[in-house]
N, CA, C and O atoms as a printed pandas DataFrame, in Angstrom:
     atom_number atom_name residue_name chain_id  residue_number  x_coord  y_coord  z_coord
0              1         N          UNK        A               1   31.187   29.305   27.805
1              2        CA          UNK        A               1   30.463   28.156   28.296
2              3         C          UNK        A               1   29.146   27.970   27.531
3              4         O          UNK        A               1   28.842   26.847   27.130
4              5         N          UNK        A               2   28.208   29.225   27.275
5              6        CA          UNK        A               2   27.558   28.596   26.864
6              7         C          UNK        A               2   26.925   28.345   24.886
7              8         O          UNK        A               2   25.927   27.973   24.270
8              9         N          UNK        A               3   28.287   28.843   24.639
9             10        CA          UNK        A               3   28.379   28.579   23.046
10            11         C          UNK        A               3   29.219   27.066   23.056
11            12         O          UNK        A               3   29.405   26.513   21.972
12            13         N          UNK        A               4   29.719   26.422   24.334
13            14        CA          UNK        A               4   30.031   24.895   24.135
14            15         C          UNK        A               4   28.589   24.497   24.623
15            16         O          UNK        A               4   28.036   24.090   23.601
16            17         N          UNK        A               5   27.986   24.437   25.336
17            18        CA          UNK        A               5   26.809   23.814   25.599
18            19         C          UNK        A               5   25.821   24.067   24.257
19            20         O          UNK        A               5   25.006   23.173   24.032
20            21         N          UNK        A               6   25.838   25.023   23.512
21            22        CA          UNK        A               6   24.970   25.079   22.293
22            23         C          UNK        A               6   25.506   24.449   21.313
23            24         O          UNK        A               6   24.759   24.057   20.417
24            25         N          UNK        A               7   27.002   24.179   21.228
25            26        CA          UNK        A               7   27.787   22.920   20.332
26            27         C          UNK        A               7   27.495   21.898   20.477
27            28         O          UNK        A               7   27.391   21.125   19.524
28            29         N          UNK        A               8   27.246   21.523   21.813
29            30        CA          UNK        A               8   27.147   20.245   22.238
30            31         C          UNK        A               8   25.242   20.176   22.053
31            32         O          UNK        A               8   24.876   19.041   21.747
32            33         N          UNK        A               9   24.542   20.795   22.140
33            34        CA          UNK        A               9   23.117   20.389   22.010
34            35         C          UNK        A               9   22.961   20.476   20.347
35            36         O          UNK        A               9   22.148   19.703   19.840
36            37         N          UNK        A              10   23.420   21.035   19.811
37            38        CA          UNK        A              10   23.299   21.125   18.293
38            39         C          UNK        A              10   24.106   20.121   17.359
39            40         O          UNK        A              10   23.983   19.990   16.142
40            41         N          UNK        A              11   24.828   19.551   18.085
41            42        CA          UNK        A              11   25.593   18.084   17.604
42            43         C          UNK        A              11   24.562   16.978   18.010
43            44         O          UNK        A              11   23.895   16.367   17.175
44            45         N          UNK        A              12   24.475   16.739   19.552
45            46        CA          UNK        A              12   23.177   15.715   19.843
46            47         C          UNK        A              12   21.775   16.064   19.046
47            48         O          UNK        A              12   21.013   15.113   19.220
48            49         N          UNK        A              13   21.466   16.578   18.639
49            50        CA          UNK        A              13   20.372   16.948   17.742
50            51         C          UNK        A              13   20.132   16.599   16.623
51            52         O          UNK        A              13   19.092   16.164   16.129
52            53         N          UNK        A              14   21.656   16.892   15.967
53            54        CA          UNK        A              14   21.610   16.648   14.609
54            55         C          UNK        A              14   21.661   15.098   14.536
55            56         O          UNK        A              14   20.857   14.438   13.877
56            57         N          UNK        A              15   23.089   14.358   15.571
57            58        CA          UNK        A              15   22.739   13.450   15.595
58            59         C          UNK        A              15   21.941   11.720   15.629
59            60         O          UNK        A              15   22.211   10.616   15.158
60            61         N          UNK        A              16   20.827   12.335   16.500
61            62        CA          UNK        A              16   19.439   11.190   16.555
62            63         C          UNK        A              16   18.679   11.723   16.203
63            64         O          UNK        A              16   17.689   11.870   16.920
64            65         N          UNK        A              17   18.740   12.428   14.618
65            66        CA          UNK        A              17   17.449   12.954   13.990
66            67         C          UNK        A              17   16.335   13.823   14.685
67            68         O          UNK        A              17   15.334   14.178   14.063
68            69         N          UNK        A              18   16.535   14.119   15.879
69            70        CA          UNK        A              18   15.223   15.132   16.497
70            71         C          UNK        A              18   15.169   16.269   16.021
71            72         O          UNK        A              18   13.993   16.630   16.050
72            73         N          UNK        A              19   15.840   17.066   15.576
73            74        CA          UNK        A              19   15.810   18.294   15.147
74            75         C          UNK        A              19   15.240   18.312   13.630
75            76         O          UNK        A              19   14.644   19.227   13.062
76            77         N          UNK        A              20   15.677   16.748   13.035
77            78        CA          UNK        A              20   14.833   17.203   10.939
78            79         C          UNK        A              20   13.365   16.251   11.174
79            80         O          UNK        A              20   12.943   15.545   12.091
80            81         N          UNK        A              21   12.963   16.573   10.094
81            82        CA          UNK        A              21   11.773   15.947    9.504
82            83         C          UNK        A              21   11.890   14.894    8.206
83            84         O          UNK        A              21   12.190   14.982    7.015
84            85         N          UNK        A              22   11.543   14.014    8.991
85            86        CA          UNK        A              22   11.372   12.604    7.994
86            87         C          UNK        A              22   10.688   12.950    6.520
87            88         O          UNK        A              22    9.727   13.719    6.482
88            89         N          UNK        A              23   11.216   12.356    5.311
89            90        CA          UNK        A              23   10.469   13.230    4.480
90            91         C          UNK        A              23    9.000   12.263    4.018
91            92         O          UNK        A              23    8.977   11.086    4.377
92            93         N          UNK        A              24    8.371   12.565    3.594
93            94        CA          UNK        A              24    7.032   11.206    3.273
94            95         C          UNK        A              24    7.195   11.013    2.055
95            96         O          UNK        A              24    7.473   11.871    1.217
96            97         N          UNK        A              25    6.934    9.190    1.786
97            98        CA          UNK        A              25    6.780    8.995    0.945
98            99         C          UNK        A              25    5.676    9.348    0.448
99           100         O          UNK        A              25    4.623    9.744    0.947
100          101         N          UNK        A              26    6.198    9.073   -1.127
101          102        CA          UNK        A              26    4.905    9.244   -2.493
102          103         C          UNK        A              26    4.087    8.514   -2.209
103          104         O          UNK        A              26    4.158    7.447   -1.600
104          105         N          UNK        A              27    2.842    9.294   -2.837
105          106        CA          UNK        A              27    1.677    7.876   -2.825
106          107         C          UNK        A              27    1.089    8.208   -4.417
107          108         O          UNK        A              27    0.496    9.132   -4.974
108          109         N          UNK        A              28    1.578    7.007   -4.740
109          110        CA          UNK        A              28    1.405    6.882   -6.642
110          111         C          UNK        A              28    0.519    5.979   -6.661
111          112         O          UNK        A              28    0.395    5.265   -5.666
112          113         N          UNK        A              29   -0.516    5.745   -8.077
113          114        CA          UNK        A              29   -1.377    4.338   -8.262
114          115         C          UNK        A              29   -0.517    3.637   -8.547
115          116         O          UNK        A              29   -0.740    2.449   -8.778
116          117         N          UNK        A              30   -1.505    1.340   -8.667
117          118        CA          UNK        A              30   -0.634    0.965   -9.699
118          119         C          UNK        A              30   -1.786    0.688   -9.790
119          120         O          UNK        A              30   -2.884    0.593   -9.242
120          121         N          UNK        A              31   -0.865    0.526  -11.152
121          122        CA          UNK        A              31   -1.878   -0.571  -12.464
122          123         C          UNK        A              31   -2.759   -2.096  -11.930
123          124         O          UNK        A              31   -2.311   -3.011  -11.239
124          125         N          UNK        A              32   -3.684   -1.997  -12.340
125          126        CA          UNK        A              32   -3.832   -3.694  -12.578
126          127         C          UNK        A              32   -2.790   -4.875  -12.169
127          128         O          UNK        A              32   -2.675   -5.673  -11.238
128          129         N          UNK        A              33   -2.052   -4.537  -13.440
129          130        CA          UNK        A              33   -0.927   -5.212  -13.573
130          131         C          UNK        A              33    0.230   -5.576  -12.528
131          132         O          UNK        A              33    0.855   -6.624  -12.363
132          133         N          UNK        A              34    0.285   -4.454  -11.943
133          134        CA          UNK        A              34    1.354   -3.879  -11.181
134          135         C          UNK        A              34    0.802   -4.206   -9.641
135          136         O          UNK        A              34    1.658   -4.493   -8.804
136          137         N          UNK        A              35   -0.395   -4.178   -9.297
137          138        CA          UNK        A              35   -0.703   -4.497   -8.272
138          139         C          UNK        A              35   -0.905   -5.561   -8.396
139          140         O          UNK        A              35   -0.597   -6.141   -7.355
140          141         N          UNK        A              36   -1.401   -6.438   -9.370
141          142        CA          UNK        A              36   -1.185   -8.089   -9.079
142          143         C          UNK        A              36   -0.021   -8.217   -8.729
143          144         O          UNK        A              36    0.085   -8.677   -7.592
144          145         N          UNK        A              37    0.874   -8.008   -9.219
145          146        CA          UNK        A              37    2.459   -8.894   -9.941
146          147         C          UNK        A              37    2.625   -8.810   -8.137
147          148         O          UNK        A              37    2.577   -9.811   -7.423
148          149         N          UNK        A              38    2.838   -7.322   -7.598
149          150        CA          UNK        A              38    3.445   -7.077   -6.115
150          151         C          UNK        A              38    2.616   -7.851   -4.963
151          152         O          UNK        A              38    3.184   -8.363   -3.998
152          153         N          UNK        A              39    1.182   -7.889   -5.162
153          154        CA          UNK        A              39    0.404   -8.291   -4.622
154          155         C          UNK        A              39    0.852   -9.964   -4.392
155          156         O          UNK        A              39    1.363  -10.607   -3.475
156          157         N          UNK        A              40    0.519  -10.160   -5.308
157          158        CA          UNK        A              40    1.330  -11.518   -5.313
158          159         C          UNK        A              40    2.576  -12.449   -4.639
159          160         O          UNK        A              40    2.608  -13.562   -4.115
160          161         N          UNK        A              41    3.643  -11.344   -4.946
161          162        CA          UNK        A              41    4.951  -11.341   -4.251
162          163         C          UNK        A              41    4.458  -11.497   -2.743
163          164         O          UNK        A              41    4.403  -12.550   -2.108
164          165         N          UNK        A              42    4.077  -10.099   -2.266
165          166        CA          UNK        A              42    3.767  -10.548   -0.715
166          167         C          UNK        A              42    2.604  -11.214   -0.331
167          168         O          UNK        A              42    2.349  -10.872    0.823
168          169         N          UNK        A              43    1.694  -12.086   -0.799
169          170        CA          UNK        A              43    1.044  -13.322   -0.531
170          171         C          UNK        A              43    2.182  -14.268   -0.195
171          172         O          UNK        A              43    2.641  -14.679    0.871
172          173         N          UNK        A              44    2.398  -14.417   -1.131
173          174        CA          UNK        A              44    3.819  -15.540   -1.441
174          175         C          UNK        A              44    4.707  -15.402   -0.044
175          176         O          UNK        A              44    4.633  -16.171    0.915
176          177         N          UNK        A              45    5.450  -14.392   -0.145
177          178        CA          UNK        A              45    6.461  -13.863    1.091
178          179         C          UNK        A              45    6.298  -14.194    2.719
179          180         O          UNK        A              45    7.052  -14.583    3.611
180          181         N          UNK        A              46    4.248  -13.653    2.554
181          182        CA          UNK        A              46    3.667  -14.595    3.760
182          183         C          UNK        A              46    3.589  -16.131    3.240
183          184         O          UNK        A              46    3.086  -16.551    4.282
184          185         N          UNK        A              47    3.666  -16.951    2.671
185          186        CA          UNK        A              47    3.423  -18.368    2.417
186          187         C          UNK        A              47    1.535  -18.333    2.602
187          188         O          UNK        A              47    1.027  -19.336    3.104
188          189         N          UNK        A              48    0.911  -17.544    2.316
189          190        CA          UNK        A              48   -0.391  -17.537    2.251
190          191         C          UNK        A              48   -0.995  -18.038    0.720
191          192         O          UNK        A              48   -0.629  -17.539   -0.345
192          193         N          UNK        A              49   -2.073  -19.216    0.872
193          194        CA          UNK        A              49   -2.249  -20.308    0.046
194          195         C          UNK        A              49   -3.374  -19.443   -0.772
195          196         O          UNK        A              49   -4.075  -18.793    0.004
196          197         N          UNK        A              50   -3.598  -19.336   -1.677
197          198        CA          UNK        A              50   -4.652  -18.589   -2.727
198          199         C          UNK        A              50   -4.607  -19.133   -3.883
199          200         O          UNK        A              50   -3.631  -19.701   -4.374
200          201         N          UNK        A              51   -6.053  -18.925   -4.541
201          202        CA          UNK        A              51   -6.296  -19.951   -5.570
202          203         C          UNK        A              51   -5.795  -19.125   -6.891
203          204         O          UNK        A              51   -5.101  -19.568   -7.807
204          205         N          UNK        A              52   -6.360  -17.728   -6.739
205          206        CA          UNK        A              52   -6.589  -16.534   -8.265
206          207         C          UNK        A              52   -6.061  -15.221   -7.267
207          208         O          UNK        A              52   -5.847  -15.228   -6.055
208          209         N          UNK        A              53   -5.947  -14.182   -8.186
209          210        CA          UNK        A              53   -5.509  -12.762   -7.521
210          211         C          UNK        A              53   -6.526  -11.954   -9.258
211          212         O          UNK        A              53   -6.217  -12.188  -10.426
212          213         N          UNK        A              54   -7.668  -11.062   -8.772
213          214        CA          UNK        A              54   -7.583  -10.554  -10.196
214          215         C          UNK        A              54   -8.271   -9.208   -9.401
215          216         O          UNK        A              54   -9.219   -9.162   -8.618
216          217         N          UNK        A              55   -7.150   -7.849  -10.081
217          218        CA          UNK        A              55   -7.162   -6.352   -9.578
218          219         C          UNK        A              55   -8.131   -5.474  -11.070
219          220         O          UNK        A              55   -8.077   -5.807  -12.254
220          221         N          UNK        A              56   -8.753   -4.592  -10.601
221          222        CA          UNK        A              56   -9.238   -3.868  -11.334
222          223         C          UNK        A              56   -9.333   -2.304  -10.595
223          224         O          UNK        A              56   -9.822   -2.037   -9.498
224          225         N          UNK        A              57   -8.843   -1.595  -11.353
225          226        CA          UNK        A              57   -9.231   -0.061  -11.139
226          227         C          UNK        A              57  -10.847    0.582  -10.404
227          228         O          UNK        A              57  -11.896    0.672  -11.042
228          229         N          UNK        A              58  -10.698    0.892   -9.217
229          230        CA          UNK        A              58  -11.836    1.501   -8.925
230          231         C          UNK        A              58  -12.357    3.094   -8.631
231          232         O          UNK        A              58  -11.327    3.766   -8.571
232          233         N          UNK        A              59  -13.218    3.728   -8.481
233          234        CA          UNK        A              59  -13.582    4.591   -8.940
234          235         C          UNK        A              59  -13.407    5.342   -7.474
235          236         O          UNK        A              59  -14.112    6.351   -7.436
236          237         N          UNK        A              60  -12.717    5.136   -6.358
237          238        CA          UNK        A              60  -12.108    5.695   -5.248
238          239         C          UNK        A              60  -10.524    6.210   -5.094
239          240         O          UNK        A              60   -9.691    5.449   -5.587
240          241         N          UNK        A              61  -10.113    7.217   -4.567
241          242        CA          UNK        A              61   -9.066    7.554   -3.935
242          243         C          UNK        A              61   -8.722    7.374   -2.708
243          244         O          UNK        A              61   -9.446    7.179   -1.732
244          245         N          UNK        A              62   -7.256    7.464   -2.801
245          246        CA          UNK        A              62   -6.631    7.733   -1.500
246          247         C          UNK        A              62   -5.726    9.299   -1.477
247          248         O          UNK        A              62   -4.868    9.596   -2.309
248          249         N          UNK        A              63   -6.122   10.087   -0.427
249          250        CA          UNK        A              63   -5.236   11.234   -0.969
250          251         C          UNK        A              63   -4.999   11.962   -2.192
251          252         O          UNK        A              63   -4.078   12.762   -2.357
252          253         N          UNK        A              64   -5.895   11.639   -3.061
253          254        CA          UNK        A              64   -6.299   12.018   -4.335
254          255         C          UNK        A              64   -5.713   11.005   -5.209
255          256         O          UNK        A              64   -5.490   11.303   -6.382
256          257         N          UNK        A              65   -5.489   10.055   -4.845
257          258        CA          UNK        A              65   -4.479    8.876   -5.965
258          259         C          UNK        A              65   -5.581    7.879   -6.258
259          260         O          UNK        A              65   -6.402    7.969   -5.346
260          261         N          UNK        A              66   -6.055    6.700   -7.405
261          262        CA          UNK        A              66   -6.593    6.618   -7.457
262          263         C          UNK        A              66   -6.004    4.793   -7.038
263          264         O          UNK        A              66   -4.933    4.249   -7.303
264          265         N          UNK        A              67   -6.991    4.366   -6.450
265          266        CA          UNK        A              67   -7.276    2.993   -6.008
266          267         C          UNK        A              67   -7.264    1.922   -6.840
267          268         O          UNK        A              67   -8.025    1.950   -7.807
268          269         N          UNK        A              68   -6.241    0.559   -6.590
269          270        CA          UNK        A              68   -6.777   -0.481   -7.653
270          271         C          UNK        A              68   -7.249   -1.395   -6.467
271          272         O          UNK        A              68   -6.633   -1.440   -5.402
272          273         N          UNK        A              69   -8.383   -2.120   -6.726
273          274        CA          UNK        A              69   -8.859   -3.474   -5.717
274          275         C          UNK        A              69   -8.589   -4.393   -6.230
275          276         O          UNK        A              69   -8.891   -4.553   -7.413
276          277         N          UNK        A              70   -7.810   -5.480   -5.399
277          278        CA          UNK        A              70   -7.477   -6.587   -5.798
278          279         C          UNK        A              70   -8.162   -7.731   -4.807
279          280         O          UNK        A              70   -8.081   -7.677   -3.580
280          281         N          UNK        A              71   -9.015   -9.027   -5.724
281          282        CA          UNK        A              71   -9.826   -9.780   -5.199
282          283         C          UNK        A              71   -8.830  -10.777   -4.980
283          284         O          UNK        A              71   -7.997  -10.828   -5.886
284          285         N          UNK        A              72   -8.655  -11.668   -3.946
285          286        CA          UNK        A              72   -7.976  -12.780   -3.912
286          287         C          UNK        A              72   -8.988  -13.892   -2.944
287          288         O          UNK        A              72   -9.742  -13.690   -1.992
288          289         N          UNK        A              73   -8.510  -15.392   -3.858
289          290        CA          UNK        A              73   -9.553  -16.071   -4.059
290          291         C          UNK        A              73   -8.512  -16.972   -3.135
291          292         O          UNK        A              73   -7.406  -17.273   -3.584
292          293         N          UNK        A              74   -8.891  -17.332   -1.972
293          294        CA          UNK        A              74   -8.382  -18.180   -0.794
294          295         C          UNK        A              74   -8.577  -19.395   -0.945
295          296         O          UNK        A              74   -7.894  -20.168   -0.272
296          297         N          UNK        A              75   -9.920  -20.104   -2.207
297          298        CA          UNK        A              75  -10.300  -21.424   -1.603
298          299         C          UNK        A              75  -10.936  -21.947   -1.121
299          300         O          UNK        A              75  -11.196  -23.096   -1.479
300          301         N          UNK        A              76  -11.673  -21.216    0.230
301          302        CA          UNK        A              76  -12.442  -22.142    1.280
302          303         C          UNK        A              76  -13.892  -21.223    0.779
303          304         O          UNK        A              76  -14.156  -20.055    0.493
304          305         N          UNK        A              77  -14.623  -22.562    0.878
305          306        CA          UNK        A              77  -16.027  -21.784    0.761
306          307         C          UNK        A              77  -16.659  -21.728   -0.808
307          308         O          UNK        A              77  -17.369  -22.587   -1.331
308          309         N          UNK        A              78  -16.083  -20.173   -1.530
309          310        CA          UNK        A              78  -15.061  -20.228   -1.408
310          311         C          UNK        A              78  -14.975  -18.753   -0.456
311          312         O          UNK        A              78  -15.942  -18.196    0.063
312          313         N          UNK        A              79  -13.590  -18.324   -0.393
313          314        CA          UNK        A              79  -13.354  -17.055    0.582
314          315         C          UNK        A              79  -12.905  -16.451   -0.592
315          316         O          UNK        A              79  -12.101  -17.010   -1.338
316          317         N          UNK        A              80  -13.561  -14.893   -0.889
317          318        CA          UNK        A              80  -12.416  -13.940   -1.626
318          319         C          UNK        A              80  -12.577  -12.870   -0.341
319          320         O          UNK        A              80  -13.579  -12.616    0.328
320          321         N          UNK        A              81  -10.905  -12.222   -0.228
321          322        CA          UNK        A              81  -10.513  -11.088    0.173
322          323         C          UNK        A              81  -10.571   -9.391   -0.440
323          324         O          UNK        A              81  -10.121   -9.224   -1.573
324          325         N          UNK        A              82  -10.852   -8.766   -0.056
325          326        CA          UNK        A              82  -10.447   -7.490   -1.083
326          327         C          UNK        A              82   -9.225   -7.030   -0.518
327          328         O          UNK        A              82   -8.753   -7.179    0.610
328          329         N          UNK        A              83   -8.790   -6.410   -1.578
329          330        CA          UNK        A              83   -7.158   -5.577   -1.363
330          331         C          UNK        A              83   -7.368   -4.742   -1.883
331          332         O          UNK        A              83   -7.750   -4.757   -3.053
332          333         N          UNK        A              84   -7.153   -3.490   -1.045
333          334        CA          UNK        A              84   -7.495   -1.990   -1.590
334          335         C          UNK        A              84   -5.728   -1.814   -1.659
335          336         O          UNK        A              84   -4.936   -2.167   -0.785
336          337         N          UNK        A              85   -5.432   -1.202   -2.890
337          338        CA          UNK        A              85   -3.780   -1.265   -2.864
338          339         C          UNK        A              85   -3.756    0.252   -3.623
339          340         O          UNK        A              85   -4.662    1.029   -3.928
340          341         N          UNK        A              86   -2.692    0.286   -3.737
341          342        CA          UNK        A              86   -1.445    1.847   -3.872
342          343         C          UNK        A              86   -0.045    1.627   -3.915
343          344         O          UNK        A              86    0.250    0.447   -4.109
344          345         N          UNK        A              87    0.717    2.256   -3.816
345          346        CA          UNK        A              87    2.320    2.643   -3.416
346          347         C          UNK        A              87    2.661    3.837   -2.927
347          348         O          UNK        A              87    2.276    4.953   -3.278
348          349         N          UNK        A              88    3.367    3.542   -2.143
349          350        CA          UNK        A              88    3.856    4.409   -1.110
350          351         C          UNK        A              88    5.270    4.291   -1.119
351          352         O          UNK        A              88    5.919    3.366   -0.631
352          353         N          UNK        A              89    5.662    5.200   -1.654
353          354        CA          UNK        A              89    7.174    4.898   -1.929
354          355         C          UNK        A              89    7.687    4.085   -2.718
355          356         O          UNK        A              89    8.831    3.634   -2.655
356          357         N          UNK        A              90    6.576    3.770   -3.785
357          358        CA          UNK        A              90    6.972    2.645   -4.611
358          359         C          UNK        A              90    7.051    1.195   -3.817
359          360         O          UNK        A              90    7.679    0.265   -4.324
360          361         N          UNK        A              91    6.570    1.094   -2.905
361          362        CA          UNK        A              91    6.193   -0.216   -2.484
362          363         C          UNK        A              91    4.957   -0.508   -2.125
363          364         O          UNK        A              91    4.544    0.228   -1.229
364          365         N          UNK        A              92    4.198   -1.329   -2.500
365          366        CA          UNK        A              92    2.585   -1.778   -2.138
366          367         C          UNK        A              92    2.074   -1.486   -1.125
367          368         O          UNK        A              92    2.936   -1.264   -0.275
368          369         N          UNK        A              93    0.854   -1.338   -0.678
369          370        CA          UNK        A              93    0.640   -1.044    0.806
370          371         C          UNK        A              93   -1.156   -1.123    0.300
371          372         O          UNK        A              93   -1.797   -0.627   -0.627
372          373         N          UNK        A              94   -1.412   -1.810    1.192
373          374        CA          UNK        A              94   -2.646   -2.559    1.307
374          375         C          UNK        A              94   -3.462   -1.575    2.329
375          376         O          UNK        A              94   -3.039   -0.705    3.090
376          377         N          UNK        A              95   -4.745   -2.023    2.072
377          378        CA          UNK        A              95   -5.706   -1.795    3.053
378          379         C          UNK        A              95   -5.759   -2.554    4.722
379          380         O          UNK        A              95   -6.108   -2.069    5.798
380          381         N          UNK        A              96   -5.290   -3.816    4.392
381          382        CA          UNK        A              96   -5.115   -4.030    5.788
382          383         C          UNK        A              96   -3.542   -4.039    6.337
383          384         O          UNK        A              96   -3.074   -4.889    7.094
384          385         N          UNK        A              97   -2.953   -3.084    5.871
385          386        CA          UNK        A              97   -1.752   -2.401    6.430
386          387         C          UNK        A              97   -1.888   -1.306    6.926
387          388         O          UNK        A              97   -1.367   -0.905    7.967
388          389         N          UNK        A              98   -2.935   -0.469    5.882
389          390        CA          UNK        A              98   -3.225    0.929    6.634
390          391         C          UNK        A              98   -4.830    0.941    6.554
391          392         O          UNK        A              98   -5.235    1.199    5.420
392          393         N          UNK        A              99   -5.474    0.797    7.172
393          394        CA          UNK        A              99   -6.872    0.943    7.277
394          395         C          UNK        A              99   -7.590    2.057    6.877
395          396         O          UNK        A              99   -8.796    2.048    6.628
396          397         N          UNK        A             100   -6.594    3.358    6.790
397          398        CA          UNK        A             100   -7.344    4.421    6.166
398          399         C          UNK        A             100   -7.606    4.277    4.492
399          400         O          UNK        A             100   -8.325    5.093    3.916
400          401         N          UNK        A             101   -7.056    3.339    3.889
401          402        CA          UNK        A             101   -7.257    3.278    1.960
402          403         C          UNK        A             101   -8.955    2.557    2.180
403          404         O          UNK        A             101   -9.283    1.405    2.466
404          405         N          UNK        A             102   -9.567    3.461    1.978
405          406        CA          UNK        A             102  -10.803    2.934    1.751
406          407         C          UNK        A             102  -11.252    1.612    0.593
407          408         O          UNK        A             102  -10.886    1.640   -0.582
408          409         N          UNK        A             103  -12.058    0.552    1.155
409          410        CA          UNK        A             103  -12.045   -0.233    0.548
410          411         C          UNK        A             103  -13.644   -0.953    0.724
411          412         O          UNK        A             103  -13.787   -2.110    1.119
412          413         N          UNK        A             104  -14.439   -0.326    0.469
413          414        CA          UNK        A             104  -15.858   -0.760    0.842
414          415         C          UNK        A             104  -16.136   -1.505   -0.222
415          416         O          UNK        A             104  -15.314   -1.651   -1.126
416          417         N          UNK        A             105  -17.192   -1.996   -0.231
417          418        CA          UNK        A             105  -17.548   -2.700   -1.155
418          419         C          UNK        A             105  -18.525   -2.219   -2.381
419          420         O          UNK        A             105  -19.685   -1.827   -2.250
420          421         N          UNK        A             106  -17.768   -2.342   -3.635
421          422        CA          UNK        A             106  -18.763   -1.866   -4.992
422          423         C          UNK        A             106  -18.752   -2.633   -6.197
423          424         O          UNK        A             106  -18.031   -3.622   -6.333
424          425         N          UNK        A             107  -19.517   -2.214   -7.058
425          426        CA          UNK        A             107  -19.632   -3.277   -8.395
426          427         C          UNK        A             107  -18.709   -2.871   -9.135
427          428         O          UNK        A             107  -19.032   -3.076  -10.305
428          429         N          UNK        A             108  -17.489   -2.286   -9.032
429          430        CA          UNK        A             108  -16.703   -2.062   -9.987
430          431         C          UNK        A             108  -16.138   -3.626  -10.599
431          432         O          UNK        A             108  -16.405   -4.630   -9.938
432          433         N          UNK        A             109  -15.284   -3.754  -12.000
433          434        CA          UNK        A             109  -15.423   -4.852  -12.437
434          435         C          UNK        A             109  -16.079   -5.378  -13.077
435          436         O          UNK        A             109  -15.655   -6.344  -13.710
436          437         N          UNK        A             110  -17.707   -4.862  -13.207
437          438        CA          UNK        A             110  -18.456   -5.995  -14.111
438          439         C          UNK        A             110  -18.480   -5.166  -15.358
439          440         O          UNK        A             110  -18.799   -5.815  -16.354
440          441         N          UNK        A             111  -18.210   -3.825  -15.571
441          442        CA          UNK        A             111  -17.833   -3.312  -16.853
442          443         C          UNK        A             111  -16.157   -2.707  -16.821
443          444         O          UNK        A             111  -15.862   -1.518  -16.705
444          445         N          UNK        A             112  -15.479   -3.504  -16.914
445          446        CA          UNK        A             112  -14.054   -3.084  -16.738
446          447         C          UNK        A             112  -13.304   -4.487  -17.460
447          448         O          UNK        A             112  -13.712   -5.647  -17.412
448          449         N          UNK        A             113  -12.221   -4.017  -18.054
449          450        CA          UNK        A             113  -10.896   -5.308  -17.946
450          451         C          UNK        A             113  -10.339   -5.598  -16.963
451          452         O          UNK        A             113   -9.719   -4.688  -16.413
452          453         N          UNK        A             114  -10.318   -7.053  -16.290
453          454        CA          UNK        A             114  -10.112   -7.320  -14.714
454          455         C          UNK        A             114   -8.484   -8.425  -15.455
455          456         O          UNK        A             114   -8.549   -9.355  -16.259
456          457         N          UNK        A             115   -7.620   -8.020  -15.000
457          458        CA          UNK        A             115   -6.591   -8.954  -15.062
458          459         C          UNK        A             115   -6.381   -9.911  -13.666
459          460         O          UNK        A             115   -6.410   -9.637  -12.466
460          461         N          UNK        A             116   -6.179  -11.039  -14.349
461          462        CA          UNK        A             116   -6.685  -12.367  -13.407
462          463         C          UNK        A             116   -5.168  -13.179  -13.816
463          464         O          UNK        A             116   -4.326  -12.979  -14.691
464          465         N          UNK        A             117   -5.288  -14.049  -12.853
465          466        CA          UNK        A             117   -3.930  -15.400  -13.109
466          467         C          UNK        A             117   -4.203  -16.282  -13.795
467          468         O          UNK        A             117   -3.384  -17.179  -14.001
């Protein structure tokens, strides 16, 4: 009896994942480049209206990875946004997705190559 009851708890277990560990994704930089292009995509994806998108490398981490900020230029006013970005699994992930990618505000940019639209 109770090597079927340990069959049966070790099948339900395995079954709805409670027993493993999810594995975590990577957290890799991107480029400039690379964080526009994606950045972009999901502006778009939301149908969110923006004038310019231009990312530059800043001198912060996340988890030891290093940060690109991407300015996006809304229009009104005018309004720019910052986007503190990364990948996580090879997919983008913003600062206001996860609030922990630090994204304060600095002069990075005025001695840097800033790729713009």
């Amino acid at each position: 009896m109770r090597a079927l009851l340990a069959a049966l708890l070790f099948v339900a277990l395995g079954s709805c994942g409670c027993g493993s560990v999810a594995p975590v994704a990577k957290v890799t930089p991107a480029s400039p480049a690379v964080a526009k292009r994606l950045l972009k995509r999901q502006l778009d994806a939301a149908q969110l209206d923006y004038t310019w998108v231009a990312c530059v490398r800043v001198d912060r981490t996340y988890q030891h990875v290093p940060i690109t900020r991407c300015n996006v230029d809304f229009g009104i006013d005018p309004h720019v946004e910052a986007y503190c970005v990364l990948l996580v699994g090879g997919r983008l992930q913003t600062n206001h997705a996860n609030p922990a990618i630090p994204c304060r505000h600095d002069d990075a940019g005025w001695n840097r190559t800033t790729v713009t639209s």
